[in-house]
N, C-alpha and C positions, 0 to 999 in steps of 0.2 A: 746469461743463464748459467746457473751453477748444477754443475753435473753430476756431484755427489745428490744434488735432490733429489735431480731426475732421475738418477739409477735409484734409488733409495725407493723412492713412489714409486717406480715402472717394476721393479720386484716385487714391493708388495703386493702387486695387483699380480703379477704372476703367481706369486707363491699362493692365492687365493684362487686363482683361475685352476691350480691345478688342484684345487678339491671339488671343483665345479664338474672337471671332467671325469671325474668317478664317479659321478652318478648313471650313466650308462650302464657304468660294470654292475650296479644293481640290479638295471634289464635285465644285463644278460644273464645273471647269472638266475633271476627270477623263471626266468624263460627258458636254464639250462642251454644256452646259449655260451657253452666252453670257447669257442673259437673268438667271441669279439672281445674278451674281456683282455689280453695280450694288446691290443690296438689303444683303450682307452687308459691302462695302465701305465702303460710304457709314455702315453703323449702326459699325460700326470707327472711322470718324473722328470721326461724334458723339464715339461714346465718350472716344476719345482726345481729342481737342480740350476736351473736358468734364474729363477727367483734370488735362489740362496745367492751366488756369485756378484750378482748386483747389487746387491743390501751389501754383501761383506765388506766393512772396512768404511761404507755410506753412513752410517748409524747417526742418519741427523734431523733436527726437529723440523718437520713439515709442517710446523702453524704459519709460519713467515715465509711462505711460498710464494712468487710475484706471477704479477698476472700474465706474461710471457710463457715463463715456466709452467701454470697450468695449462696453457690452452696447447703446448708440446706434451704435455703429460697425456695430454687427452687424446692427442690425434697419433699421439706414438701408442697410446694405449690399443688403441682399436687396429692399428697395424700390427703390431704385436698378437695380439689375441686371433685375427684372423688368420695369422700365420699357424700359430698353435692348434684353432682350430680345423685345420685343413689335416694335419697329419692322421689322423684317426683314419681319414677317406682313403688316404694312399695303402691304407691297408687292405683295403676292400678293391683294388686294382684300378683303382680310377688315377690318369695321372696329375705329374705336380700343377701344374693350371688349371685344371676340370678343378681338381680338390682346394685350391686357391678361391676358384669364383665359386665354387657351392660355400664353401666357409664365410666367405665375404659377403654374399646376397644372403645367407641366412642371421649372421649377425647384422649384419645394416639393416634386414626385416624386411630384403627386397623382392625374396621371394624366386626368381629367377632361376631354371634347375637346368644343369647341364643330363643330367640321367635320362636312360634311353631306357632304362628296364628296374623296374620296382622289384627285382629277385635280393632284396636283403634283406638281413636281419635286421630287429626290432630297435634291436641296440643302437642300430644305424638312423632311423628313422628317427627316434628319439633323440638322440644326438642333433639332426636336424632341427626338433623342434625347438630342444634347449638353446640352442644358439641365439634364435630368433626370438626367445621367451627374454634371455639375458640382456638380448639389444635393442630390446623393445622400449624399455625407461632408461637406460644406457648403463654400459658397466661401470660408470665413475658416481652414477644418479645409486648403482645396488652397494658401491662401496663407500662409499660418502653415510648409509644408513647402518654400515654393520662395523665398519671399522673406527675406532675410536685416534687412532691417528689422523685422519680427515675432516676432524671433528671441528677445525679453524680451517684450513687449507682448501677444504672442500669447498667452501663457497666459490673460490678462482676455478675451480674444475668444472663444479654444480652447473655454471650460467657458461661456462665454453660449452658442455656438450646438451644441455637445454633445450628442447626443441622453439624457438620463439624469437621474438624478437624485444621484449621485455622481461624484466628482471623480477618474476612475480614470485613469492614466495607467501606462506600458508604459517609458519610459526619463526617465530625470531631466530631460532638456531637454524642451519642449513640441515644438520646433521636430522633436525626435527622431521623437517620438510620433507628430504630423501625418503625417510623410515615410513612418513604417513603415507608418501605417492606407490610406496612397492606395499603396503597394506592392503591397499586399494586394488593394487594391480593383482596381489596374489588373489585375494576375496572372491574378484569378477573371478579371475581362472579358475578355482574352483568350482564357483556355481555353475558355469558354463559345461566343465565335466560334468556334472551331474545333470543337467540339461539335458548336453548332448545323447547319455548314456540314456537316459530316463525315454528316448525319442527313437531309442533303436539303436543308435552308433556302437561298434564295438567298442569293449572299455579301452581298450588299446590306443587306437583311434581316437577317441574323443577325447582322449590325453594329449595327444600329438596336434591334433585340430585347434584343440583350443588354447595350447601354450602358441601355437603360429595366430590364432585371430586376436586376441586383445594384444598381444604385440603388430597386429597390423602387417605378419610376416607372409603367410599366405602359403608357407609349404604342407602340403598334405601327405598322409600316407597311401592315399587312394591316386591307383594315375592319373584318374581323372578327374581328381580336383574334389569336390564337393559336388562336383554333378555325379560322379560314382554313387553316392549314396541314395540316389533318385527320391528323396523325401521332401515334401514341402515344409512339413516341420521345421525340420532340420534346419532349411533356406531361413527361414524367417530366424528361429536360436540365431544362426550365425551371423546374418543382417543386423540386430539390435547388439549382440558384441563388437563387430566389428563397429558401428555408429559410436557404444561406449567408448572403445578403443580410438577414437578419433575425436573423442572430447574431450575437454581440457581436466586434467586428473586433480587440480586445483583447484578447478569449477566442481567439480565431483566430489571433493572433500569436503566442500564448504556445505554443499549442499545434505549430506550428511551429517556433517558434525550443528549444523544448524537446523535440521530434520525439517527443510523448506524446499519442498521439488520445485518452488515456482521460481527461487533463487537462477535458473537456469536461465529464465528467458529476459533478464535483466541484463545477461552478459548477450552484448553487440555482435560479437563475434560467434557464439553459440545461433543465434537467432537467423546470420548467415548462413552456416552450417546447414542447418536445420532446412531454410527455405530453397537453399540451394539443392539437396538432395531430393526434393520435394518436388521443386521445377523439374531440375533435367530426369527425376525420373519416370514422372508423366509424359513429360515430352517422349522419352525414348521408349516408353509402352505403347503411346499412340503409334510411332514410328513400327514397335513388331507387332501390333495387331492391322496395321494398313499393309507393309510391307514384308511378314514373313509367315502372315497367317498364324499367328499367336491367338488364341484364347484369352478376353480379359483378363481374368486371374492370375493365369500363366504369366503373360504380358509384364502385367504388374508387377509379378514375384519375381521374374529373369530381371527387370529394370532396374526394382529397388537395389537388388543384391549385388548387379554390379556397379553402377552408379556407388552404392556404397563402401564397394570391396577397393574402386579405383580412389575416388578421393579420398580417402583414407589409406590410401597405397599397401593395402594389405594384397589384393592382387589374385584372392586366391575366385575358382568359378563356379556357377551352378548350371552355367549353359557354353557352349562353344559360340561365345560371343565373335569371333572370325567369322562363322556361315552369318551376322546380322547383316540387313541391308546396310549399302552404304550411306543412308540417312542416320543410324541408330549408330553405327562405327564412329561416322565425325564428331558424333553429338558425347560419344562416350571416352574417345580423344581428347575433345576439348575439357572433360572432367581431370584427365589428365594434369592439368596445368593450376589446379585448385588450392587440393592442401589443405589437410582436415584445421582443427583448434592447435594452437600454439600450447604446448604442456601437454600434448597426447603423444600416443607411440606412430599418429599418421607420420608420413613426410610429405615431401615438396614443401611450395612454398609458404602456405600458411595463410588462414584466411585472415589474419589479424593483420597482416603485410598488406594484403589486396586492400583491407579498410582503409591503410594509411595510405599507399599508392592513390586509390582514387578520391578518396579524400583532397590529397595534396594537388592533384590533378583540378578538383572542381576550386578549391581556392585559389589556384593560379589563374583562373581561367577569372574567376570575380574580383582576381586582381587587377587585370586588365582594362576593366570599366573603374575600379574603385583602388586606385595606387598608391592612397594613402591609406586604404583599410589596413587594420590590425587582425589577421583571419588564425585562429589557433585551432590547430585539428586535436581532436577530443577523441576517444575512443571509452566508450564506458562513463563518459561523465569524466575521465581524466587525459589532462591536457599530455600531450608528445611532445617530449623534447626534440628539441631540432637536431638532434645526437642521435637519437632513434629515429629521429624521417631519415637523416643522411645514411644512416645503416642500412635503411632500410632500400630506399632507393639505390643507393649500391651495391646490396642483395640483389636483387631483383635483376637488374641490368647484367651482375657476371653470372646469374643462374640461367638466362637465358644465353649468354655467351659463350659459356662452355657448354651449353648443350647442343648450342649451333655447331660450334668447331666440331664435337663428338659426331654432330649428325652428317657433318662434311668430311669428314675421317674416315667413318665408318663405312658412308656413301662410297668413296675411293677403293676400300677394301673389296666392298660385299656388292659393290654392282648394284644394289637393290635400295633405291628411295627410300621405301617402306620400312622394311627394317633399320635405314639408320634414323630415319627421323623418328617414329615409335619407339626403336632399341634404346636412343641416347637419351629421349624424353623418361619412357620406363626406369632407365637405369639411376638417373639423376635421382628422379623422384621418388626412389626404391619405391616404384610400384610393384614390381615383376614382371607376368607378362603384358606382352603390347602386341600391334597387329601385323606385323609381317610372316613373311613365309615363315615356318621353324617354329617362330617366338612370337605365336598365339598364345592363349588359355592352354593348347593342348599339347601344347609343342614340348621344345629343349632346344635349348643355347649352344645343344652338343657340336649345333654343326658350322656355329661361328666359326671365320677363321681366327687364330690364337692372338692376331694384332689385334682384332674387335674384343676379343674378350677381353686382354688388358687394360684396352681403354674406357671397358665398362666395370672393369673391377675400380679402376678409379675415379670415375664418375659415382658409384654407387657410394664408397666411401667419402667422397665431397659431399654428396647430394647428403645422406646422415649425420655430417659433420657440421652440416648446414655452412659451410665453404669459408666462414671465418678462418678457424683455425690451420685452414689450407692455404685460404691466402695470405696470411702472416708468415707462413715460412718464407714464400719468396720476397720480405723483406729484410733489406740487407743489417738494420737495426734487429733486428729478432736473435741473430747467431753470433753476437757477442756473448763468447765466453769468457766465465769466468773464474 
């Protein structure tokens, strides 16, 4: 690795993060909100200041960037940035950890809030959403589309922080691709405000709501989630964004620029998606109209919405799914473990992994009667390299690894099953919340001890990094410098 790059790329991204963080100081100052604008300022000029020092004297061409060096670019980037964007909070008297893991679960888009009391300003909450708005297609996916130095480079950055397991791209230049997916993504945010607002939500609010659900992030300005607003409307708006938000922004280009809505059920992976949300949500409506005395409709609307808020790991509520029977809780667990479209802002693991996992799974198995077949697994009509099975299967295998260690760590710490095995699965999968004491739908992480939180700040960042770029570092070939 050459270091002048990486200082070179990791400043530019800085010196452009810190005009990102001025956007707050518009809040406040819309809102005459004197006190927050000092907080979002001052973390602007770190930033920048921080920027300049690292470019100075780096001044070198980022087309010929290797593919080591972006996937460090990337995963430093997003540590970097979390870091920057925690300082704003230590303003507001929260400490350096609490403001650490709020930075971290809203950029990862995981949703998870350490806050015990909604007494802040607007400034503050927005800041929250922005976070989770920027980390929703990723900040390498918004700089790769604006930045003209990225313009070659970007593709090594582009497919490190990617959410997928293939290399699918929309226009021959990367630079094209990036600009079309944040089109897209800005479009939906949009209309969704106006949705929202058109349905009763404050305009405030429906700003804040809707930059967290097409990112899949889940933080609300309401303490109580999306159930605060007690509107069915509303449920349903946010249920068909958040489902957008969990489908692949590639599949949704196409579908667009080729003005074919039926283009949709062509893609294998959409079509799981789809049936999948479809299954477990009937199933877990049955489940609260047998056992919690739900209302058909009710039933229906509490199911769809979480069902879709979890596998989509947006995370955010419209009911205190903790009081559901324990039938409706496993069933909403095991969603847990899914993983929206590959190319959307969900996380975990991805239903296009699950195809080739069991895929791989049922040809092994018809290898066994037939050991000379030739069995090629196909996803979409096109064949998977044996590069992407192995990827993929060794995805899979350290995803559930580290989330086991985390839940036997965490276990250690907090005494309580529940919480590590939901906390580590959550955290991984930047769902947000999960089902134990605290760290419900209704809860806060506030009352973690500080070792669990750690260990879920860095699970959240694996889990959104989709854990490539994390396990490259601890190889010993990776930190040759040069």
């Amino acid at each position: 690795m050459r270091l002048s790059y990486l200082a070179n790329a990791i400043g530019l991204i800085l010196i452009y993060i810190s005009l990102v963080i001025l956007s707050p100081v518009i809040i406040a100052l819309i809102y005459r909100d004197w006190m927050s604008v000092a907080p979002f300022l001052s973390t602007s000029l770190i930033s920048l200041t921080a920027g300049y020092f690292l470019r100075k004297g780096s001044a070198v061409n980022l087309n010929d960037i290797k593919k080591s060096e972006g996937l460090f670019i990337v995963a430093a980037s997003w540590v970097v940035f979390s870091l920057i964007a925690a300082i704003p909070y230590l303003h507001y008297g929260i400490s350096p950890l609490n403001a650490v893991f709020e930075a971290v679960s809203g950029i990862t888009t995981t949703g998870a809030t350490i806050l015990t009391s909604f007494d802040y300003p607007k400034a503050f909450f927005f800041w929250r959403a922005l976070t989770q708005w920027i980390g929703g297609l990723g900040i390498i996916v918004l700089f790769t589309a604006i930045l003209p130095q990225f313009a070659v480079a970007g593709r090594q950055m582009f497919f490190a922080e990617a959410p997928g397991p293939t290399e699918d791209k929309i226009t021959p230049r990367i630079k094209n691709t990036a600009s079309a997916l944040w089109k897209i993504y800005f479009a939906l945010t949009v209309f969704e405000i106006i949705l929202l607002a058109l349905a009763g939500m404050p305009a405030f609010d429906a700003v804040c709501n809707s930059l967290s659900t097409l990112s899949a992030g889940g933080f609300s300005t309401n303490p109580q989630s999306i159930m605060g607003y007690n509107s069915g409307v509303i449920n349903w708006i946010m249920i068909v964004f958040m489902f957008l938000g969990g489908t692949s922004f590639i599949l949704q280009y196409q579908v667009i620029t080729r003005k074919n809505p039926t283009l949709v059920f062509k893609s294998e992976e959409f079509r799981s998606y789809l049936g999948f949300v479809v299954l477990m949500s009937i199933i877990i409506a049955a489940a609260l109209v047998l056992h919690n005395g739900y209302s058909l409709s009710s039933g229906i609307t509490a199911a769809f919405y979480q069902v879709v808020s979890i596998i989509t790991s947006t995370g955010s509520a419209s009911v205190d799914y903790a009081q559901w029977h324990f039938t409706a809780k496993i069933l909403l667990f095991a969603v847990m473990f899914s993983g929206a479209c590959s190319m959307s802002t969900g996380g975990g693991i991805k239903l296009t992994r699950w195809l080739i996992v069991f895929k791989t799974m049922r040809n092994e198995l018809k290898r066994i009667l037939h050991p000379n077949a030739v069995l090629n697994i196909k996803v979409d009509d096109k064949t998977i390299s044996q590069d992407v099975i192995g990827q993929t299967i060794m995805f899979v295998c350290f995803y559930f690894f580290i989330a086991a260690v985390s839940a036997v760590l965490i276990g250690l710490i907090e005494h309580n099953a529940a919480v590590a095995l939901t906390g580590s699965v959550s955290a991984i999968g930047n769902i947000g919340p999960a089902l134990g004491e605290h760290i419900g739908p209704m809860g806060t992480f506030f009352h973690l001890q500080p070792l669990t939180k750690i260990i879920m700040v860095i699970n959240m960042l694996v889990g959104r990094l989709e854990l490539i770029p994390f396990l490259v570092l601890f190889q010993k070939d990776f930190w040759h410098i040069s």
